[in-house]
C-alpha positions as CSV (number, residue, x, y, z in Angstrom):
1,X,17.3,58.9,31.3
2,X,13.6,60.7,32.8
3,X,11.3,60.3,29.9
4,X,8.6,62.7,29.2
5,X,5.5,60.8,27.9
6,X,3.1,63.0,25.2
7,X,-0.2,61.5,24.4
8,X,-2.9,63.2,21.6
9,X,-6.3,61.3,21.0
10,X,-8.7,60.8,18.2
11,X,-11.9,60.1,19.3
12,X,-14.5,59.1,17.0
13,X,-18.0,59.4,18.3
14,X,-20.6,58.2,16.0
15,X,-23.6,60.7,15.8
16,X,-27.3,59.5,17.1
17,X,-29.4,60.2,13.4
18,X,-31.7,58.0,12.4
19,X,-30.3,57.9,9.2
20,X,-26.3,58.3,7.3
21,X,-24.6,61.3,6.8
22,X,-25.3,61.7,3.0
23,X,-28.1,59.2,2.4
24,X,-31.3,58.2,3.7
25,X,-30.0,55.3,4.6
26,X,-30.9,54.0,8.3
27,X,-28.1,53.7,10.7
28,X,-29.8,51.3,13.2
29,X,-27.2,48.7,14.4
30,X,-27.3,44.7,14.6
31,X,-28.9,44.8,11.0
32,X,-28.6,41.8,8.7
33,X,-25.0,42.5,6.7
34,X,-25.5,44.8,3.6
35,X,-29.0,45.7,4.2
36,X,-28.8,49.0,5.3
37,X,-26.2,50.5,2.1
38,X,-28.0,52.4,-0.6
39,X,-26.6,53.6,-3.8
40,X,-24.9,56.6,-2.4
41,X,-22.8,54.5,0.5
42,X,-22.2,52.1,-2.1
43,X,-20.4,55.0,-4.8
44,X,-22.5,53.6,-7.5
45,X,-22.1,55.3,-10.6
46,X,-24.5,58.6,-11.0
47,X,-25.3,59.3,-7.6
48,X,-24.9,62.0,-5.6
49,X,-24.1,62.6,-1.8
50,X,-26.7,64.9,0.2
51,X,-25.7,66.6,3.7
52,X,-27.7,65.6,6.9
53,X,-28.5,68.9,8.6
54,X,-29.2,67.0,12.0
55,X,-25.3,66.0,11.8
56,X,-24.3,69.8,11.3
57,X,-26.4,70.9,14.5
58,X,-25.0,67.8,16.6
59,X,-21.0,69.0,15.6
60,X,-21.8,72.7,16.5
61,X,-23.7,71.4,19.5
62,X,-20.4,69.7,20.7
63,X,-18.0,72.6,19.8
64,X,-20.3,75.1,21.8
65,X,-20.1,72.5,24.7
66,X,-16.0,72.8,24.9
67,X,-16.2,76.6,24.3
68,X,-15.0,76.0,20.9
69,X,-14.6,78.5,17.9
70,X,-17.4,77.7,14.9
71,X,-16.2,78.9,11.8
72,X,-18.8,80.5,9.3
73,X,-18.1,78.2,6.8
74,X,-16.5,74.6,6.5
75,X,-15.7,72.1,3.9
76,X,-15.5,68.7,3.1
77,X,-12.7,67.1,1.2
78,X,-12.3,63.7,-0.5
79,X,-9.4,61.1,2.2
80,X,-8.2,58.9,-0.7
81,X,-7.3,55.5,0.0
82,X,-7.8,52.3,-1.0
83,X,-9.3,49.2,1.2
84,X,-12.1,46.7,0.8
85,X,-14.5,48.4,3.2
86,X,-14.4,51.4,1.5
87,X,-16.4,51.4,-2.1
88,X,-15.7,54.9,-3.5
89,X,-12.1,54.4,-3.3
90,X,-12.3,57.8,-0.2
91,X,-13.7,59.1,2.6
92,X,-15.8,62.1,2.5
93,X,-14.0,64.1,5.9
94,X,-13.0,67.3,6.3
95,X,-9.7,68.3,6.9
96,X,-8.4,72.1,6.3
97,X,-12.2,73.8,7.6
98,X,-13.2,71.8,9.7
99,X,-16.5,72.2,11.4
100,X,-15.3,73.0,15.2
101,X,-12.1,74.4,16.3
102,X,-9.6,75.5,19.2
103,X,-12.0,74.1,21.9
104,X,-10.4,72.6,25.6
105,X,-11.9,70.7,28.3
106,X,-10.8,70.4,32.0
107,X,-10.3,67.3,33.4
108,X,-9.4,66.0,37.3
109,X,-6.7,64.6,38.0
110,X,-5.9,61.2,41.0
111,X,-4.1,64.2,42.9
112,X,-7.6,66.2,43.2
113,X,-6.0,69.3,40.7
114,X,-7.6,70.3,37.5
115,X,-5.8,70.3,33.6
116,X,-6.9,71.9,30.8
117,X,-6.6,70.1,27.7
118,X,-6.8,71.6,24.3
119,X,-9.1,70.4,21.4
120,X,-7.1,70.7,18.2
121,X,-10.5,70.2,16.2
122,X,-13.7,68.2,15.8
123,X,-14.8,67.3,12.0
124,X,-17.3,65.7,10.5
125,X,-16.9,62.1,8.1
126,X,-18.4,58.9,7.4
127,X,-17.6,56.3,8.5
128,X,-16.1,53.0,6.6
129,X,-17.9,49.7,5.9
130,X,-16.5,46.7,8.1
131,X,-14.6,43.6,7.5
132,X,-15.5,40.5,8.8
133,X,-13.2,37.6,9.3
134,X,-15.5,34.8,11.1
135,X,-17.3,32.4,9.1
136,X,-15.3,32.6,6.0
137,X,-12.0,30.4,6.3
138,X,-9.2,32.2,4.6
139,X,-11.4,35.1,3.1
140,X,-12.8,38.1,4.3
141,X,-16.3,39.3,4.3
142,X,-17.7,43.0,3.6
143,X,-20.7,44.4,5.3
144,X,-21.6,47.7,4.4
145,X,-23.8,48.4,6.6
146,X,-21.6,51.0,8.5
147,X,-21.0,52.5,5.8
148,X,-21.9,56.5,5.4
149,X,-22.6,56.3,9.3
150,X,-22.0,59.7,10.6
151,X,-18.9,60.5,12.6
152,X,-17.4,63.3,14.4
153,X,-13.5,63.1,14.7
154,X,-12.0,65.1,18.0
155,X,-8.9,65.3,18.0
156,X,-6.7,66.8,20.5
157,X,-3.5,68.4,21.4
158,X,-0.7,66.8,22.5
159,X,-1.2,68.2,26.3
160,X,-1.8,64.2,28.0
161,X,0.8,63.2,29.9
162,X,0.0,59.5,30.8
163,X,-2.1,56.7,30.3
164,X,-4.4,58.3,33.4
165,X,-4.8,61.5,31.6
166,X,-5.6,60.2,28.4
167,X,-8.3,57.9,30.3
168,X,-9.8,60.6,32.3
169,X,-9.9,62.9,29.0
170,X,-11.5,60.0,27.2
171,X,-14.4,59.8,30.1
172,X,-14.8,63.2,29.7
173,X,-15.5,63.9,26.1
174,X,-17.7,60.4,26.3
175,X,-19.7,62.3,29.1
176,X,-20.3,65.3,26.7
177,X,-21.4,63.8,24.0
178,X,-23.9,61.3,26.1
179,X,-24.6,64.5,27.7
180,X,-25.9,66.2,24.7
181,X,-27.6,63.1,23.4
182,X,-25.5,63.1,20.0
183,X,-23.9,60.1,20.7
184,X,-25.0,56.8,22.9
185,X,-21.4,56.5,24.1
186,X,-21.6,52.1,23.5
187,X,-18.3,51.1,23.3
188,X,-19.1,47.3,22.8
189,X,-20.8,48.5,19.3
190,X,-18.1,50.6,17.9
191,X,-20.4,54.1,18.7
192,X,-17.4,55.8,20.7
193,X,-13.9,54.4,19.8
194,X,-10.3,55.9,20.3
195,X,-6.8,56.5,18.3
196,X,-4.0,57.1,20.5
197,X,-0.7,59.2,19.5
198,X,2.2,58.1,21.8
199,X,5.7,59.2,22.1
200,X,8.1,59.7,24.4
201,X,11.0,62.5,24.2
202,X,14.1,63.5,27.0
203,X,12.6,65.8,29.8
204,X,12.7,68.9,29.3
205,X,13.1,68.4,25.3
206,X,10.5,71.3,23.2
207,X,10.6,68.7,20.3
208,X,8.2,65.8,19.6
209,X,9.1,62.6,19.8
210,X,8.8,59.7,16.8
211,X,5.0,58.7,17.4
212,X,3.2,55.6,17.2
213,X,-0.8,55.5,16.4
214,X,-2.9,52.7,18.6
215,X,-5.8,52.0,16.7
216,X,-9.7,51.3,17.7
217,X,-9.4,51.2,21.8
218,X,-12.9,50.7,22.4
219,X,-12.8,50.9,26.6
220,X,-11.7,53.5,28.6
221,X,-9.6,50.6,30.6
222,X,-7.7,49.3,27.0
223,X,-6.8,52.5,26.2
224,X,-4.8,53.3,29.5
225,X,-3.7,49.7,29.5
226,X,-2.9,50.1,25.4
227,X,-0.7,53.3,26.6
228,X,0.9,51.9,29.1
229,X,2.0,49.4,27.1
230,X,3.4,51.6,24.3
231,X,5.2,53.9,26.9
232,X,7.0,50.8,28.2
233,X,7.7,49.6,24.5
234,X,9.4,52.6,23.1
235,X,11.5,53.7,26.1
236,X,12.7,49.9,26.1
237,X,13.9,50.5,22.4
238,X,15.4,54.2,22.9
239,X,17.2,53.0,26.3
240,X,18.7,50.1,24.1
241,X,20.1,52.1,21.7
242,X,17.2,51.3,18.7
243,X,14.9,53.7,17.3
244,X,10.7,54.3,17.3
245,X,9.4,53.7,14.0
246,X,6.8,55.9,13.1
247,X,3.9,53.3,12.3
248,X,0.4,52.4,13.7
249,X,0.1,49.5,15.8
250,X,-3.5,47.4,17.1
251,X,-3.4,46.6,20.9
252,X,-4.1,42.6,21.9
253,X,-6.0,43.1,25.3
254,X,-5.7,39.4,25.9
255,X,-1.6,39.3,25.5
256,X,-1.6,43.0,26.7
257,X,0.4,44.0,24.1
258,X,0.7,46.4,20.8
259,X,2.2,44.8,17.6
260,X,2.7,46.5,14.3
261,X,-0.4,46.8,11.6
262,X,1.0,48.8,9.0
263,X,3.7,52.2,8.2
264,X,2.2,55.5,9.5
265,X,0.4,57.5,6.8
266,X,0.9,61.2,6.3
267,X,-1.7,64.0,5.6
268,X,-0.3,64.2,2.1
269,X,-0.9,60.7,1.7
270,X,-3.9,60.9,1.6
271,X,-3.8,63.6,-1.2
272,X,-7.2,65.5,0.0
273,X,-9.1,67.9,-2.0
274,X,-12.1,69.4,-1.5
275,X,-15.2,67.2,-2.2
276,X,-16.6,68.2,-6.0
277,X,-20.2,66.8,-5.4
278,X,-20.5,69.0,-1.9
279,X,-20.9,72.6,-1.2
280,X,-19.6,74.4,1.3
281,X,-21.6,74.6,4.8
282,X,-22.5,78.0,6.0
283,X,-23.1,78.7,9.7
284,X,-25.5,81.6,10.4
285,X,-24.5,83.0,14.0
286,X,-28.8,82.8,14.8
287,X,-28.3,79.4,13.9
288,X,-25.6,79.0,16.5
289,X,-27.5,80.9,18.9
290,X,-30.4,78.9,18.5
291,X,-28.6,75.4,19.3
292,X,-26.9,77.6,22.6
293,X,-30.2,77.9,23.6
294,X,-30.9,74.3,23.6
295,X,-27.8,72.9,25.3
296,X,-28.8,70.8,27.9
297,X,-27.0,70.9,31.5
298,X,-23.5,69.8,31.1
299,X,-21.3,67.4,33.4
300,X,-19.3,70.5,35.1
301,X,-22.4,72.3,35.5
302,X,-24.7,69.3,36.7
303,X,-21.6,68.3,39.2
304,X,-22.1,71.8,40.9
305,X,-25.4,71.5,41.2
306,X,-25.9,68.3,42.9
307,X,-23.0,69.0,45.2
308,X,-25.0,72.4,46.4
309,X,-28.4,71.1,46.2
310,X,-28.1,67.3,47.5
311,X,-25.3,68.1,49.9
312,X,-22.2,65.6,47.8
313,X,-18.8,65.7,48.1
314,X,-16.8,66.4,45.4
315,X,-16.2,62.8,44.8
316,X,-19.7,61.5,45.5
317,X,-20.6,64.0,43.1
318,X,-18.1,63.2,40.3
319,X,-19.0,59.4,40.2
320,X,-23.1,60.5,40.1
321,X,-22.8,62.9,37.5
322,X,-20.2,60.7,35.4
323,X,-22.8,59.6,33.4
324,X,-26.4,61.5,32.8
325,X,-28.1,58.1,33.1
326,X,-26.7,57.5,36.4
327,X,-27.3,61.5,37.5
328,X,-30.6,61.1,36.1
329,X,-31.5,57.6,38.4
330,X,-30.1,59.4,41.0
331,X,-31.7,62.7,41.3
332,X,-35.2,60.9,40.6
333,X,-34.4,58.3,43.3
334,X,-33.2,60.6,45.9
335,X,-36.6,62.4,45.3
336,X,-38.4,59.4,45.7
337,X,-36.7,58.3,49.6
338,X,-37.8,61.6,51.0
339,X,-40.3,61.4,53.3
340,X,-40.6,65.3,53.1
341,X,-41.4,67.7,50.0
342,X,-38.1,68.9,50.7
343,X,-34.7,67.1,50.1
344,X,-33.4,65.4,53.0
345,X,-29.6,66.0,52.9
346,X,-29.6,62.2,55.1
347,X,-31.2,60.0,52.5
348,X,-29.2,62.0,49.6
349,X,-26.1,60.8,50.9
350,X,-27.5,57.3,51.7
351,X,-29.1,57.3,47.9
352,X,-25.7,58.4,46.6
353,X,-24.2,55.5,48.6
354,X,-26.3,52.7,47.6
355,X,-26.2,53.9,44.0
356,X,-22.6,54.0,43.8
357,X,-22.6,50.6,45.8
358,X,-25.1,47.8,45.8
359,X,-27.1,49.5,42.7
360,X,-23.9,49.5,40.3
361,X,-22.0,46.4,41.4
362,X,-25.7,44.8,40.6
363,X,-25.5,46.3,37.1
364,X,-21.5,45.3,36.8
365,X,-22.7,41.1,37.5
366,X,-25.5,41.2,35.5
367,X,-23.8,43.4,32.8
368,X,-26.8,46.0,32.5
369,X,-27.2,49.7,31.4
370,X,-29.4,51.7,34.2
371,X,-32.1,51.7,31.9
372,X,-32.3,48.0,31.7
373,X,-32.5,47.5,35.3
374,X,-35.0,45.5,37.3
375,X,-34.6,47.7,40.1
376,X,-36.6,51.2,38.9
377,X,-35.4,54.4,40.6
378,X,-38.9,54.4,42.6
379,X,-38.4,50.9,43.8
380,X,-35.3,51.8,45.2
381,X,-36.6,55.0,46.5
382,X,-38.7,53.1,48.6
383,X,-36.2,50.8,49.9
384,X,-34.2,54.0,51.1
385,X,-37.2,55.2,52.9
386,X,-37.7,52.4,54.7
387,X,-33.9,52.6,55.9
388,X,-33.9,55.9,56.8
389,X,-37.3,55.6,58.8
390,X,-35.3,52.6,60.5
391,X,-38.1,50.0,59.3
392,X,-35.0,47.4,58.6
393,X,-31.3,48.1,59.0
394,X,-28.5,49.0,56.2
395,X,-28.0,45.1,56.3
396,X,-31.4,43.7,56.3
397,X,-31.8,46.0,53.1
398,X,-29.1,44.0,51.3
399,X,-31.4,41.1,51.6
400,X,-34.4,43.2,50.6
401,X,-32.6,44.6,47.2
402,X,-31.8,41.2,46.1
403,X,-35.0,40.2,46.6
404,X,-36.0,42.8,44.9
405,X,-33.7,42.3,41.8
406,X,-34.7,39.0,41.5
407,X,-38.6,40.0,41.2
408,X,-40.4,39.2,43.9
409,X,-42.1,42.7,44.6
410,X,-41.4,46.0,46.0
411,X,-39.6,46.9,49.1
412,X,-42.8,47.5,51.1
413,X,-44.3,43.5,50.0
414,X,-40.7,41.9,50.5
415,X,-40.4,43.3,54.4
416,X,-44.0,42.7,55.1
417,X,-44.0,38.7,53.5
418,X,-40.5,38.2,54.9
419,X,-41.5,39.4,58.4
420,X,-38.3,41.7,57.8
421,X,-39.3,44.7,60.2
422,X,-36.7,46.3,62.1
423,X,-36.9,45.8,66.3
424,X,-36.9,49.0,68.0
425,X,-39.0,48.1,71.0
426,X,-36.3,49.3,73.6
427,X,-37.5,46.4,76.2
428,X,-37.1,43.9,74.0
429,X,-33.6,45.1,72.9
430,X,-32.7,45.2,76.5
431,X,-33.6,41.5,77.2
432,X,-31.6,40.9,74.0
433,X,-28.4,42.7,75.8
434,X,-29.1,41.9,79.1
435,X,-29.0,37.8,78.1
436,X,-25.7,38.2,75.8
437,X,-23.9,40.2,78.5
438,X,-25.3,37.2,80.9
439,X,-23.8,34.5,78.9
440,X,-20.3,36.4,78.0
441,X,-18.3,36.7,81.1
442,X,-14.6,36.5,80.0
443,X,-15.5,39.2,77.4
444,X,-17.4,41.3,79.8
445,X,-14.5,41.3,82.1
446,X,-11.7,42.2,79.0
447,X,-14.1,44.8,78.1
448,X,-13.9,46.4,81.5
449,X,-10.4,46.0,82.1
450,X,-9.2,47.5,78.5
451,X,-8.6,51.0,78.1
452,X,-11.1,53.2,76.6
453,X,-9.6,53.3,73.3
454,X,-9.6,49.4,73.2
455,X,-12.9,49.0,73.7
456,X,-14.6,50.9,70.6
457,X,-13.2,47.5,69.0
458,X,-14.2,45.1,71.6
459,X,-17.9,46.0,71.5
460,X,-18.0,44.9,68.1
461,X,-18.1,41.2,69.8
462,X,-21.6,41.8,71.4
463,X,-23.0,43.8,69.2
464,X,-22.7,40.5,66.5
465,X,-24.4,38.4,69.4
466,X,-27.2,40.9,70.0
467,X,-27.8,40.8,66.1
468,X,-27.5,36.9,65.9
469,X,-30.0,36.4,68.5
470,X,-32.1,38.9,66.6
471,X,-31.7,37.7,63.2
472,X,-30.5,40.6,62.4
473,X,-33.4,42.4,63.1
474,X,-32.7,44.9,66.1
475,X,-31.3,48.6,65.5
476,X,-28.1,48.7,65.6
477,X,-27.8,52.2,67.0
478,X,-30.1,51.3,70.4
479,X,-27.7,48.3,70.3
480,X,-24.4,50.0,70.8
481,X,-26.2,52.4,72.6
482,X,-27.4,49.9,75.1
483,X,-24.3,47.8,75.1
484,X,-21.9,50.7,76.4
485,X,-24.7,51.9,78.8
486,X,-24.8,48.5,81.0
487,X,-21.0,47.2,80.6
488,X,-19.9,50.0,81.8
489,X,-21.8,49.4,85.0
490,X,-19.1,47.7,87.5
């Protein structure tokens, strides 16, 4: 039977305030366990939770970014539950007004084409305290800390179709919110984390399959990998006659696969009702206009830019502007290799290409952010320059980055100490070629007796010499130039 695979998400980005949702409590991660929950993320007796306005103006700032509807008024209700990180015994959420609804996003597809995917609703919560399992033997520790910490829940529609989709819808909404600077987007610390809903139903079927809930996929690849997974898992059981249980399941990266946590709760399980202790929130429309007037430039818009103004493609663009760190580094490096006041549209391209190269596989060993790199966007600025003026060669510049990386100066210092310049002194080149073509007569004569397509290959062979006796130092171009010039002399 052709299964069709439906996929909603629940992402929960963790908003960038200095301090909780309802306290005054700072929200600063890495801190000593239960040092940063006051009275109020406790649920001590007698106190009383206070809204954070700064949470309000990040959550409209997000539903304005996915053209989503603001409501004039919202409300917060009471998610009852019981478990150990969770002192009051509930979660303060909101669940029948939210804050943002009926947004949608677009996102690109492998095949080039674009899909629009709804956004059900974005709410705000806290979020939960943590339980902590190493150190203790057969118990379990609380820490607190997280506790109160200001989420916004975005949930979607069931419009994904595959494990691709949900990843590429994932990367999208993480580029928004890093985008807007309400979230820092760090995975490794819990700040932006997913729910999946899979199921699979008949093609063709209008109904919804039985759905299973994957819970806290903190990488973009464990979520498609987590799907994947799932998809495999439940058309196993339908095709052998069993049936999905409705349930919510955790995904083991390092077995790649999903086991069972615990039955799948309801809405009504939870038995919500709005929050006593909390008023409603009331959204002027010149409040809303104010925060439109402060958007920054978003991913879609930012893409189009730098594809007119720095001559991309439409790839070359995407991967730049997938992050605004990276389309920040990039637009101030490209700046920085132009010789002219203008933008050269031939060191844009090369910046693009050593960013999305040597820059980021640098960053991948050493596991960095951009803004922890040794290599500032200046430094490598210069380093472009100094390729594009052909002072060394694409290949000599390798050398020079590391170098670079490692900290032994700028670009400029490593060439001049490392006696690094490029040779484009056309007599010596010529001796160069003149003494390889010398020394290489079987290859001379299968150059000249090999069609013309054959030999676009061949010349690859002297060109390598040429460098080797140069140490790598003579321009390539006047090389091949050179080379075709006087072999194909008879």
């Amino acid at each position: 039977m052709d299964w069709e695979v439906v996929i909603g998400l629940e992402i929960h980005a963790q908003l960038a305030t200095r301090s909780k949702i309802f306290s005054g409590a700072a929200t600063t991660y890495g801190a000593e366990a239960n040092t940063q929950a006051c009275a109020v993320d406790l649920g001590l007796p007698g106190v009383l939770p206070v809204l954070n306005e700064e949470v309000v103006r990040m959550a409209i700032m997000f539903g304005l970014a996915i053209n989503a509807e603001i409501p004039p008024r919202s409300v917060f209700a009471r998610k009852n539950y019981f478990y150990p990180d969770l002192p009051k015994g509930y979660q303060i959420s909101q669940y029948e007004l939210p804050i943002v609804s009926h947004g949608q996003i677009d996102i690109t597809l492998e095949d080039g084409t674009t899909k629009t995917i709804g956004v059900t609703r974005a709410h705000l919560e806290e979020d939960a305290g943590k339980s902590v399992h190493e150190g203790f033997g057969n118990l379990t520790g609380i820490d607190l800390n997280r506790a109160g910490t200001p989420l916004i829940e975005i949930v979607s529609e069931p419009d994904l179709r595959s494990a691709k989709e949900a990843g590429a819808y994932m990367k999208k909404i993480h580029a928004i919110v890093t985008y807007l600077g309400i979230c820092d987007g760090n995975m490794q610390e819990g700040s932006f984390r997913c729910d999946a809903n899979v199921s699979i139903r008949p093609q063709g079927d209008s109904e919804l399959g039985t759905r299973t809930e994957l819970k806290n996929l903190n990488s973009f690849r464990f979520v498609e990998a987590a799907i994947r997974h799932e998809i495999e898992r439940q058309t196993d059981e339908l095709e052998s006659g069993g049936k999905v249980v409705q349930e919510t399941r955790l995904y083991d990266p390092v077995k790649d696969e999903t086991r069972s946590m615990r039955s799948k709760e309801e809405a009504n399980d939870y038995r919500y009702f709005p929050d006593p202790d909390l008023l409603p929130i009331e959204i002027s429309p010149d409040f809303i206009n104010e925060i439109k007037t402060s958007l920054p430039e978003l991913p879609d818009a930012r893409q189009k830019r730098i594809m007119k103004e720095y001559k991309l493609s439409e790839y070359d663009s995407s991967v730049i502007t997938s992050s605004r760190d990276m389309a920040d580094f990039y637009e101030s490096t490209a700046k920085a290799a132009c010789s002219v006041a203008s933008l050269d549209v031939k060191s844009s391209k090369l910046t693009a290409n050593w960013i999305m190269g040597e820059f980021s596989a640098a960053l991948n060993r050493n596991s960095l952010d951009i803004k922890d790199s040794p290599v500032n966007d200046e430094m490598l600025g210069e380093l472009i320059k100094r390729i594009d003026d052909n002072t060394i060669s694409n290949k000599i510049a390798k050398e020079v980055f590391d170098a670079m990386w490692n900290g032994e100066g700028t670009a400029d210092e490593i060439i001049e100490k490392k006696g690094l310049k490029q040779v484009t002194d056309s007599g010596a080149i010529e001796k160069l070629v003149d003494g390889v073509i010398a020394d290489s007569t079987p290859q001379v004569e299968q150059y000249r007796n090999s069609p013309v397509e054959k030999q676009g290959k061949l010349i690859g062979y002297f060109v390598g010499q040429v460098m080797k006796k140069s140490r790598g130092k003579a321009n390539p171009k006047q090389v091949n130039e050179l080379l075709r010039k006087k072999l194909a002399k008879d």
